[in-house]
PAZAPA-4460 file (N, C-alpha, C; in steps of 0.05 Angstrom, whole numbers, plus 32768, in hexadecimal, padded with zeros to 4 digits):
% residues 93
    n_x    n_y    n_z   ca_x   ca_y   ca_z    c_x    c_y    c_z   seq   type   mol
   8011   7FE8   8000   8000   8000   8000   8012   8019   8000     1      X     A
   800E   802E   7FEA   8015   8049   7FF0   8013   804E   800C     2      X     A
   802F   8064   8015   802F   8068   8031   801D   8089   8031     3      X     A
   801B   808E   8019   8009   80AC   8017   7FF1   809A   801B     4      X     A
   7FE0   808A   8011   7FD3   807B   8014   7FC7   8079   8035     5      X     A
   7FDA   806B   803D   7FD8   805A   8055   7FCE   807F   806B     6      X     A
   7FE4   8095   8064   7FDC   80A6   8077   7FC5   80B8   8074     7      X     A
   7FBE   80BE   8055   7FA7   80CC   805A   7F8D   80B8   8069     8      X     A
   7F93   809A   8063   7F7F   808D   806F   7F79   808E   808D     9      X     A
   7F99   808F   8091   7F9A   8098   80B4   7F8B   80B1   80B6    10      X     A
   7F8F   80C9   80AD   7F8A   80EA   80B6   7F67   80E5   80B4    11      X     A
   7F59   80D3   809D   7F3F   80D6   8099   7F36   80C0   80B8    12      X     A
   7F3B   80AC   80BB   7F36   809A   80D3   7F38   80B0   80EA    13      X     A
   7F50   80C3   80F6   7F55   80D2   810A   7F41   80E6   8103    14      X     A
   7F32   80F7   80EC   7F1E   8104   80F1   7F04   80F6   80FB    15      X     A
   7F01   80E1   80F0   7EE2   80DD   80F6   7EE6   80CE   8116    16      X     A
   7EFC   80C9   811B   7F00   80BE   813B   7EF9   80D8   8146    17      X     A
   7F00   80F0   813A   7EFB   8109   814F   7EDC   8114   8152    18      X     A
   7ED8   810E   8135   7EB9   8113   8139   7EAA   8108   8148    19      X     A
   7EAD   80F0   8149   7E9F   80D9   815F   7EAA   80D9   817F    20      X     A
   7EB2   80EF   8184   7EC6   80F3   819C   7EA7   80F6   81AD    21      X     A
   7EA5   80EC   81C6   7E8D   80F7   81D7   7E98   8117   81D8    22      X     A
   7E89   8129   81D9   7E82   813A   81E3   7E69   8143   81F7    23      X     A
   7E6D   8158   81FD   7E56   8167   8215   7E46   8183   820C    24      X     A
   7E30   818A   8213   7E25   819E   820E   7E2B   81B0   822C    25      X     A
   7E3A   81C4   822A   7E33   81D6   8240   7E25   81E8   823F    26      X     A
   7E17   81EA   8259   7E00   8203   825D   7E0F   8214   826F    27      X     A
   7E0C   822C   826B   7E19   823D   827E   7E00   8251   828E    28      X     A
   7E11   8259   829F   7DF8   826E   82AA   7DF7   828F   82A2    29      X     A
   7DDC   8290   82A1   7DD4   82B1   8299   7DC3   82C2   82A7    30      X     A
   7DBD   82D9   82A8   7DAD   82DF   82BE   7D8F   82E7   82AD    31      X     A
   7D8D   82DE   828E   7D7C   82E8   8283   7D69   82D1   8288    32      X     A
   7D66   82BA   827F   7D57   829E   8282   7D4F   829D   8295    33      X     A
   7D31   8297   829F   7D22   8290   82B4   7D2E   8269   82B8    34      X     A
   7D24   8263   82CE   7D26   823D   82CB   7D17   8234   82C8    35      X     A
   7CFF   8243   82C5   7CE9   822F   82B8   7CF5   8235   8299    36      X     A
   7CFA   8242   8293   7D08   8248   8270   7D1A   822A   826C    37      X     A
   7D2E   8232   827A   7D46   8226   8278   7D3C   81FC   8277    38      X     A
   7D2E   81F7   8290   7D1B   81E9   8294   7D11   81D5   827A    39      X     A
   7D03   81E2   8276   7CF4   81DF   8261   7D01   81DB   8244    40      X     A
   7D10   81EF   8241   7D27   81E2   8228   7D35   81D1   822D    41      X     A
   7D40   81C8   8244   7D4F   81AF   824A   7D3A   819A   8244    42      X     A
   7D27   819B   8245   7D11   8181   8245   7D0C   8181   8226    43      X     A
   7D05   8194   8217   7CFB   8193   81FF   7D1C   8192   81EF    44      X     A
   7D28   819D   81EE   7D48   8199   81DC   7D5A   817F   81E8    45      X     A
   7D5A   817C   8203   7D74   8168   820A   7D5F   814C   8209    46      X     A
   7D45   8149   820F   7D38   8136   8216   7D34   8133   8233    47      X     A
   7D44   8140   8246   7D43   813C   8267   7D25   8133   8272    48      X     A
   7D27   812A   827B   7D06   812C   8294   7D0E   8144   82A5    49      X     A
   7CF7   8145   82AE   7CFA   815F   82C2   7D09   8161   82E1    50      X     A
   7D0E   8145   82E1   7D20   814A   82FC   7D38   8152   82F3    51      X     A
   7D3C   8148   82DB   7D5B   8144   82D4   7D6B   816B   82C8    52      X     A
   7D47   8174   82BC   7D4C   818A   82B7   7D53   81A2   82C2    53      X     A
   7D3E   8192   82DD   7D44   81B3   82FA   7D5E   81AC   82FE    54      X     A
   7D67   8190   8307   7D85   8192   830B   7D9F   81A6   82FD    55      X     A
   7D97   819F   82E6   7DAB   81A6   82D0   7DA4   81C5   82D8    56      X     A
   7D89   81D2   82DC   7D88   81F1   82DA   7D99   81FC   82FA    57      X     A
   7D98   81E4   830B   7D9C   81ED   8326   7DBF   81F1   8322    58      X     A
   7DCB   81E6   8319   7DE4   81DB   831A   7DFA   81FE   8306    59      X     A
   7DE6   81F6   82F1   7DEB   8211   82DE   7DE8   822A   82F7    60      X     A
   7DD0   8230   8301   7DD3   8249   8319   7DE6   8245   8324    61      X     A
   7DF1   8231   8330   7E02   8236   8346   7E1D   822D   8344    62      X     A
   7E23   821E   832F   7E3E   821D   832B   7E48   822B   830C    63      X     A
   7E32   8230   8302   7E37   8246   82E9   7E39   8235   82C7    64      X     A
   7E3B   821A   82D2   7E36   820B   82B4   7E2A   81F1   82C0    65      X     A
   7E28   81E5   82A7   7E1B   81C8   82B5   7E21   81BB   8294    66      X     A
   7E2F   81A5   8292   7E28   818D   827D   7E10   818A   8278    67      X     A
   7DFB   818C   8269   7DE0   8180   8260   7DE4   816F   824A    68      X     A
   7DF6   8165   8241   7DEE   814D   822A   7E0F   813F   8229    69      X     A
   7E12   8127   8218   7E2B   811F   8213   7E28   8109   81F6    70      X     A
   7E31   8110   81E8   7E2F   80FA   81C6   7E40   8107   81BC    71      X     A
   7E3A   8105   819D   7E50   810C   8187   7E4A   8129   8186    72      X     A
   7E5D   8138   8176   7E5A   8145   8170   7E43   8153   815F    73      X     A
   7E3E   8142   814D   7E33   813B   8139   7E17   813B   8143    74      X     A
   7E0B   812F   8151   7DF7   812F   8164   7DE6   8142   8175    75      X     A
   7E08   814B   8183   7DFE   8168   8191   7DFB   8183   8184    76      X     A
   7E09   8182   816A   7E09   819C   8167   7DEE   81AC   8160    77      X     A
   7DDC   819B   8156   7DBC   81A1   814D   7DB1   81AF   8170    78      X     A
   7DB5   819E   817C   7DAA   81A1   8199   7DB4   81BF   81A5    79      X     A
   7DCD   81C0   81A2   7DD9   81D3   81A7   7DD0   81F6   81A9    80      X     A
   7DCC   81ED   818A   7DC5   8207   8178   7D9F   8212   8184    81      X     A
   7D94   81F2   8186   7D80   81FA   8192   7D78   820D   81AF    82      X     A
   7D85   8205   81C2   7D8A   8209   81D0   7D95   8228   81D7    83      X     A
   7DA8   822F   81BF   7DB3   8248   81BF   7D99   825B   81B2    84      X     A
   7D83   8252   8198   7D70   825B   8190   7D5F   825F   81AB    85      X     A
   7D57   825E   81C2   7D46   8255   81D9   7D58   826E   81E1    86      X     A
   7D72   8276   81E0   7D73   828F   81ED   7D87   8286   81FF    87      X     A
   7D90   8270   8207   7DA7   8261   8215   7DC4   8263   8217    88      X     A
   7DCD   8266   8224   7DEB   825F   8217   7DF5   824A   821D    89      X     A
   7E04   823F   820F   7E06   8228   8208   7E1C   8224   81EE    90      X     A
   7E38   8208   81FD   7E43   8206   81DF   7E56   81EB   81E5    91      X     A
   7E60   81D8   81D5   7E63   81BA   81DA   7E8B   81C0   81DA    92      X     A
   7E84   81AC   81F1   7E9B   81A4   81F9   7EB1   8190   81F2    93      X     A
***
């Protein structure tokens, strides 16, 4: 096998390994978002139930971010954007 061969095959394998890398959605805190807001987009964009959502809002108040999701990139970034449309901030890790 060509060794140009053999490495672009490597560089294309080491991208899509990166793509598939888990990542995280972080939420940060703002003082504009109510938690029933915040709440409520966690339930309708991440899928959360509602315990899982007050958590995630409680966590964001008081320690200033909170992880709300973890997949591909690829995955989250739709979610993301939503989330940032909802008025959020928010951006993957």
């Amino acid at each position: 096998m060509d060794t140009r061969w053999k490495e672009e095959g490597q560089a294309v394998a080491e991208h899509v390994a990166a793509e598939e890398k888990l990542r995280e959605i972080i939420l940060h805190n703002d003082d504009v978002n109510t938690f029933e807001h915040v709440i409520v987009s966690l339930m309708e964009v991440c899928d959360h139930d509602p315990l899982q959502a007050e958590q995630c809002a409680w966590l964001v108040h008081y320690k200033g971010k909170c992880s709300v999701k973890r997949g591909s990139f690829k995955t989250l970034r739709p979610l993301c954007e939503a989330l940032c449309e909802r008025g959020l901030s928010a951006d993957i890790q």
